[in-house]
N, C-alpha and C positions, 0 to 999 in steps of 0.2 A: 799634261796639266799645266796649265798659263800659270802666272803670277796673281792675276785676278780673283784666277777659281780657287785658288789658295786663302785667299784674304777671304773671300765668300764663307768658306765651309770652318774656318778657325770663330769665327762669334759661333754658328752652329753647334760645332762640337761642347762650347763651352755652357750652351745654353743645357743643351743633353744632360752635363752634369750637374749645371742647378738644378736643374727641376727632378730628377734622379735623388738626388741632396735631400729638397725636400720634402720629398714621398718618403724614404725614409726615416726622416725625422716626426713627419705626421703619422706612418702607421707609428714608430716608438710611442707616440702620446698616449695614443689608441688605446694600446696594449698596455698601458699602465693606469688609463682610468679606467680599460675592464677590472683590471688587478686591484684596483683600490674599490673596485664596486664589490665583488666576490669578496673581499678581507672584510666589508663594513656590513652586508647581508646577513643578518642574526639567523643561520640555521638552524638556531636551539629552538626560534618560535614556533609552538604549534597553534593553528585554529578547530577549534573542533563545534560540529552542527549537527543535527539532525537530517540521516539521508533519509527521509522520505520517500517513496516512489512516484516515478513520473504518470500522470496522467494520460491514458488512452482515449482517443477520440469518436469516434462514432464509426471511424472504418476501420477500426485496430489496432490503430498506428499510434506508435509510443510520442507523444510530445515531450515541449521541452518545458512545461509548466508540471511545478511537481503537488499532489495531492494537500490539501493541508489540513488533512483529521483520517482518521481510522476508524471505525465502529463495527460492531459485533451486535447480534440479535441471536438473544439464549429459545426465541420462541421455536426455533425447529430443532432444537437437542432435548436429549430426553430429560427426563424430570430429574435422572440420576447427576446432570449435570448441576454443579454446582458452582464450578468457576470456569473460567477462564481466561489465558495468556495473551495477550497481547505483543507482540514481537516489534520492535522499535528500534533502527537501523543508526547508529552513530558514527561517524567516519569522520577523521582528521587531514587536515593540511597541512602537511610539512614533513617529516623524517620521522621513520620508525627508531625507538629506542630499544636496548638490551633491556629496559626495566618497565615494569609493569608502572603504569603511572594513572593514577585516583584522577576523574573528574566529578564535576557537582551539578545535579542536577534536582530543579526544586519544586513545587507544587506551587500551580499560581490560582490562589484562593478566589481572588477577585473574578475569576475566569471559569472557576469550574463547583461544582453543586451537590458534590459527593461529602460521604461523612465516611470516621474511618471503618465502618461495617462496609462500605463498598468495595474496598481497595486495600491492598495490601503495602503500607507505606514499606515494608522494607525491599521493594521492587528497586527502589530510586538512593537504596544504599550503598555504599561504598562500590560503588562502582568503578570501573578502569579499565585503560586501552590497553591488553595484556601487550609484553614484552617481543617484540617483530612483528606486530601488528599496525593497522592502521585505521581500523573498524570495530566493532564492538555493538551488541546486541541487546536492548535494555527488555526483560522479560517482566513485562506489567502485567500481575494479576487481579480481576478483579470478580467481585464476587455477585450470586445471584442472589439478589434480597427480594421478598415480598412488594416492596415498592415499584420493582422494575417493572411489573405488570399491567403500570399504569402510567407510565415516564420512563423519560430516556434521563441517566445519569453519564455529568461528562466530567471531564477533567482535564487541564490544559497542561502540561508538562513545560517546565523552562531552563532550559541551560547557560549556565553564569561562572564567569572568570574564578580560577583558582591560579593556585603556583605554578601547574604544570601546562595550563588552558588558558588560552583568552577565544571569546566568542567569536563565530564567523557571521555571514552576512543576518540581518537584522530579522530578517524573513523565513531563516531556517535555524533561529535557534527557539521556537516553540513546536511546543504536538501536541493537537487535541486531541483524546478518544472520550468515544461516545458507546453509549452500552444500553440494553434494552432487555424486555421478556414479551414487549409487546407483540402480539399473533395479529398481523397483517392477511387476509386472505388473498389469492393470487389477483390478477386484475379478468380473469373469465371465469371465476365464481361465480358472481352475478348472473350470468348468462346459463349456469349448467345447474340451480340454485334448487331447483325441480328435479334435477336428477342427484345431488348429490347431499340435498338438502343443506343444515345449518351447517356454516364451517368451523370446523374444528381442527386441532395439531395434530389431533391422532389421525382422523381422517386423512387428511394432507400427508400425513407423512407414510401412510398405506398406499396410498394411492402414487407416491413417487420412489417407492417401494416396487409396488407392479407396474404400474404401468414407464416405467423405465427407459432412456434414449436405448432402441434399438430394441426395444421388445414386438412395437411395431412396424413390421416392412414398409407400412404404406404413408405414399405421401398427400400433404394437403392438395385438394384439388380446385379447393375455390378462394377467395379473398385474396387477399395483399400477400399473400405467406404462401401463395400456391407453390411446390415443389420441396416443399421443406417437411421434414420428417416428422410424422405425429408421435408425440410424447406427452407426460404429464406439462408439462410447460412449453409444449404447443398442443395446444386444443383443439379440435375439429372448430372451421369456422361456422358448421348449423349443427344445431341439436337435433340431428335427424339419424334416428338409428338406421333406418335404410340405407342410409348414403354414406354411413362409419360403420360396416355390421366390425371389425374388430375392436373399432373403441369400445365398443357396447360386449364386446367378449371380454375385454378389461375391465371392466363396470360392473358386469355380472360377478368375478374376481371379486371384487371390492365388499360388493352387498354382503356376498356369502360369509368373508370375513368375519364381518359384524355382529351377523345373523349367528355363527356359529361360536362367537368368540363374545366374553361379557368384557368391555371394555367401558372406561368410565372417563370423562373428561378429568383431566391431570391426578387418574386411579383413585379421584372420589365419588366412593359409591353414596354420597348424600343425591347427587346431581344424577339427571335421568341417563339411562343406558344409552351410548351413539348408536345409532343404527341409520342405516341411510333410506330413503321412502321408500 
């Protein structure tokens, strides 16, 4: 090696060490504004929301938009029903605690049309995210009143900042439910109106009683639904007992029912016997 090559490689070497220098010095920085970022990060904070469930699309597939009401219809439970739970999904952001910890959740008036015969206000009491938990399940009861029969009653739920809580995003800290008794008839009533005559809950709920997914082997042969299994809530697409002789052996089922059984629109014998034509 010349004298040259020597002169050459000495700024080289020296340069190696600076920039060596500082990379070191820069990751140090690094690593102590992570340090001061984790020291300043409040882990104590929790957010807490309504986990609602995600909305399914038309092929079954779970989206990423979540529902934003819940509702129940008392019309296809029996008369013996009187209330019913509502199950309401709460989960938190941030770290589980050893201790059980209260949040506040409040009835928003402006929003909802119930009175306290609907509802059980002490659903929405003292409530809390037990202790190694992160979720919690608010059980709203509410009740079936004479009114329902003729009206949907609803109620919007709202969760608001305490000691141990501050709200999450703006859009999951309400819940509506909505509640009913109103008797909807299927959407091929209409159509079978002649054979099953006026509808009724007691009816309806005989007839998905017997005629049950899987009581029929056979499948549909004509319309939009051809190959899909005949049940109470899929209907023959023609009112032709020829071309369904087993719907019409479940039909017969039905009649006889009736015929053998005194059965009365919600068990008042003021109102005439069901019976089918």
């Amino acid at each position: 090696m010349n004298i040259h090559q020597m002169k050459n490689q000495q700024p080289n070497k020296m340069k190696n060490i600076i920039n060596r220098t500082l990379l070191f010095v820069l990751l140090g920085l690094f690593l102590t504004s992570c340090e001061k970022s984790i020291n300043t990060f409040d882990n104590s904070q929790n957010f807490i929301y309504f986990d609602m469930p995600f909305q399914v699309d038309q092929y079954g597939i779970i989206t990423k938009k979540r529902v934003d009401s819940l509702s129940f219809s008392f019309a296809m439970s029996d008369i013996s029903v009187t209330t019913y739970i509502f199950k309401i999904p709460v989960s938190i952001v941030g770290l589980a605690n050893e201790k059980s910890r209260l949040y506040k959740v409040i009835l928003d008036q402006e929003k909802s049309n119930i009175t306290e015969n609907d509802w059980s206000i002490e659903s929405i009491e003292n409530l809390s995210i037990q202790s190694g938990y992160l979720h919690d399940t608010i059980q709203l009861e509410v009740n079936r009143t004479p009114d329902l029969k003729t009206s949907w009653k609803s109620l919007t739920l709202r969760i608001i900042d305490n000691e141990n809580f501050k709200v999450g995003a703006e859009e999951l800290i309400t819940a509506k439910i909505s509640f009913t008794d109103i008797l909807q008839p299927p959407t091929w009533w209409n159509s079978w109106i002649s054979i099953f005559g006026e509808f009724s809950r007691e009816k309806y709920l005989k007839w998905q009683e017997i005629y049950y997914l899987g009581a029929d082997p056979n499948l549909e042969s004509f319309g939009p639904d051809t190959g899909k299994q005949l049940y109470w809530d899929q209907m023959p697409y023609y009112v032709v007992s020829s071309w369904y002789p087993s719907t019409w052996m479940f039909i017969r089922m039905l009649k006889k029912y009736f015929d053998e059984n005194e059965v009365y629109p919600d068990g008042d014998t003021s109102k005439p016997r069901i019976l089918l034509p």
